[in-house]
N, C-alpha and C positions, 0 to 999 in steps of 0.2 A: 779212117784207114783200117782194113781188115787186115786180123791175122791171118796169115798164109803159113808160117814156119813154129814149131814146136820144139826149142833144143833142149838137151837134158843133160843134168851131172850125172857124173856113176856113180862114185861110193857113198854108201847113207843117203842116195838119194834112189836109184833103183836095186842096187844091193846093198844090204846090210851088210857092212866093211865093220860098224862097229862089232856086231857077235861075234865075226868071224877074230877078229882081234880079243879079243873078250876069251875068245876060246884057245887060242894061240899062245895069250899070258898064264892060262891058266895049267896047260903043257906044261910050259915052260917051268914055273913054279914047283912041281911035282918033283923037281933034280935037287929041288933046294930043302935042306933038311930043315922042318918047322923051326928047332932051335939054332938056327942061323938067322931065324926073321926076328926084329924090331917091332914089325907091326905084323896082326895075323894076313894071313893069303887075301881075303876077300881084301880087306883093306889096300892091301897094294895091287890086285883089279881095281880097284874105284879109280885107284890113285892113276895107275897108267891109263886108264881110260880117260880121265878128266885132265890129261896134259894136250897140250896144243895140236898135237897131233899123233898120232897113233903109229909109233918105229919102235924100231929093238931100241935107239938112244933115249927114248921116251921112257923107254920100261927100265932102263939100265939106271936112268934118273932117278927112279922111285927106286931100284934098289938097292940106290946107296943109301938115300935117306932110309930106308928098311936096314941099314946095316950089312947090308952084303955088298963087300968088295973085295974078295978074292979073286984072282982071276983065274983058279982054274974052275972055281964052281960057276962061275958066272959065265967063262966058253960053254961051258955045259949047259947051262941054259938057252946060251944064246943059239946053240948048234940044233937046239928042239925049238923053239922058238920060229929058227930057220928052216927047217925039215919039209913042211909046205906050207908056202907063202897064203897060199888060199885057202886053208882048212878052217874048214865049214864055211864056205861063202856063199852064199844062195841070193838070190834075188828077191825082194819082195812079193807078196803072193801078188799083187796089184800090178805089179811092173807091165811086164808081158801082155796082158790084157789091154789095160790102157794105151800103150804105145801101139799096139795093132786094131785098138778102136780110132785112135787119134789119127791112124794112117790111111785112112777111109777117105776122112775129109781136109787134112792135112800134108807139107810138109814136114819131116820130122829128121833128127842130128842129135849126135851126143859130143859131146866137149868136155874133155879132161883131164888134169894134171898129172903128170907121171912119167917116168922111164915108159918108154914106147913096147920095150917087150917083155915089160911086167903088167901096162895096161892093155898092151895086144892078147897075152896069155890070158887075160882078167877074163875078157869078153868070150875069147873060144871057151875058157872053163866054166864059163856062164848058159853058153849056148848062142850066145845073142849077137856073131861078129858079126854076123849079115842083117841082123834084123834092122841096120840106119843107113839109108843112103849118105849120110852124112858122119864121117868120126873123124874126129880131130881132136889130135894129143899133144900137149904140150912140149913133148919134146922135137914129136916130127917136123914142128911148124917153128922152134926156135923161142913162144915166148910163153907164157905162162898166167891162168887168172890169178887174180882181178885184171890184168892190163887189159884194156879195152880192146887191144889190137888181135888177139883171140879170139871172140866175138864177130871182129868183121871181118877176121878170115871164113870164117865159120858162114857169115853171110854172104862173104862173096859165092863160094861155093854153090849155097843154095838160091844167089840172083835174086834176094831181096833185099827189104831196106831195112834196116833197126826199130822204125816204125811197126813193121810187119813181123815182127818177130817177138816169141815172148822167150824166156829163160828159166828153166824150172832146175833148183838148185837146194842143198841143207846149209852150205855154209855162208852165216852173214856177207864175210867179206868177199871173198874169192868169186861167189857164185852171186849174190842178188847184187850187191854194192857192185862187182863188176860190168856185171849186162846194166843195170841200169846207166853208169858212168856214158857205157858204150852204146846207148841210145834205147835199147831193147822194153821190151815189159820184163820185170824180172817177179818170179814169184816166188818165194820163202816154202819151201817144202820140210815142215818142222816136224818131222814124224818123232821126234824124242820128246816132246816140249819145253824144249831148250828158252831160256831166256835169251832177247835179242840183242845182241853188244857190237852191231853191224853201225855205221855212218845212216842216221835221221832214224824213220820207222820202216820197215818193210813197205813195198808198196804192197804186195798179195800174199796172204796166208795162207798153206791148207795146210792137212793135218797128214795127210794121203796123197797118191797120185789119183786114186783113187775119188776123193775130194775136189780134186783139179779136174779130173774128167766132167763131173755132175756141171762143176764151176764152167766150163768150155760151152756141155750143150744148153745150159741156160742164155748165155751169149749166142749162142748156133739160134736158138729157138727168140730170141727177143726179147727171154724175160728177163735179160738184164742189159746194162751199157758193157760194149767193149773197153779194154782197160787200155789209156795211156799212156806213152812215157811222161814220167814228170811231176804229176801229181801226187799228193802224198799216200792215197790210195790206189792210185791207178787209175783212178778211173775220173781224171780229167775232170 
């Protein structure tokens, strides 16, 4: 069965959400007088960075155990913090490229988790609303990944089968263990080189989309097998 549909995550996987959070904490931190911190600055970067997910509640965690819980210094952070939701968001230098190479001989869709008009703002501050015939966000649609029911909303849209579709994604569970549940190729886009802590092995590694592209026209030209659902590789 050929692939026909190409769908993509957004954050950490065509833009780098983590810098831009990265850059955002480090705002933040600049309101908080060094000796108010437990731990130095870089250290509570790492620290909010490496929580489960990257929010003010995330940052707010790490600065308790840093020893800051006042609340009026920590509105103040939280107020710079908040100031712009996007500062410094960019897009991979690979994104754009690959997804208007891919759209040559593909379809292609983005699928993402989020508030509808903080991920709608995402994409126009990106440049990229129009660039998918396909987007679909978790909120618009009511359910959220990993639930496989995302996925085949995703595919009703584009009138193909989960066979026919692969899913290019950073996060183990939400994004690969999702589309694959929900029939798809799902492929592990590890641009950090994160360790895998997703349900079995990845079925597809790349490092890039980049990577993924080279990976597509090796399949387009024959010199390799297309990938399946199901196997531990993918490739059947």
């Amino acid at each position: 069965m050929a692939i026909r549909l190409v769908l993509f995550d957004l954050d950490d996987t065509l833009c780098d959400h983590s810098a831009s959070f990265r850059l955002r904490v480090q705002r933040a931190l600049r309101v908080i007088p060094a000796d108010r911190l437990a731990l130095p600055p870089q250290a509570v970067v790492e620290a909010a960075l490496a929580q489960p997910s990257h929010t003010w509640e995330g940052l707010e965690h790490v600065l308790a155990r840093a020893g800051v819980t006042d609340a009026g210094l920590l509105e103040r952070a939280r107020t710079v913090y908040a100031s712009d939701r996007f500062y410094g968001l960019e897009l991979f230098p690979d994104s754009l490229p690959v997804v208007r190479a891919l759209q040559g001989r593909l379809l292609t869709g983005l699928v993402t988790n989020g508030p509808s008009d903080i991920q709608r703002a995402k994409l126009e501050r990106l440049g990229i609303e129009r660039l998918f015939p396909i987007v679909v966000v978790s909120e618009e649609v009511g359910v959220a990944k990993p639930d496989p029911a995302i996925f085949a909303y995703a595919l009703a849209l584009a009138g193909v089968r989960p066979e026919e579709a692969l899913y290019v994604g950073d996060h183990p569970v939400n994004d690969v263990v999702g589309a694959r549940r929900a029939g798809l190729v799902s492929v592990w886009c590890n641009r950090f080189g994160r360790e895998w802590n997703g349900e079995g092995m990845p079925p597809l590694v790349v490092r890039s989309l980049l990577e993924f592209y080279r990976m597509v026209e090796r399949w387009a030209s024959g010199d390799a097998s297309e990938p399946r659902p199901g196997g531990i590789l993918g490739l059947g």
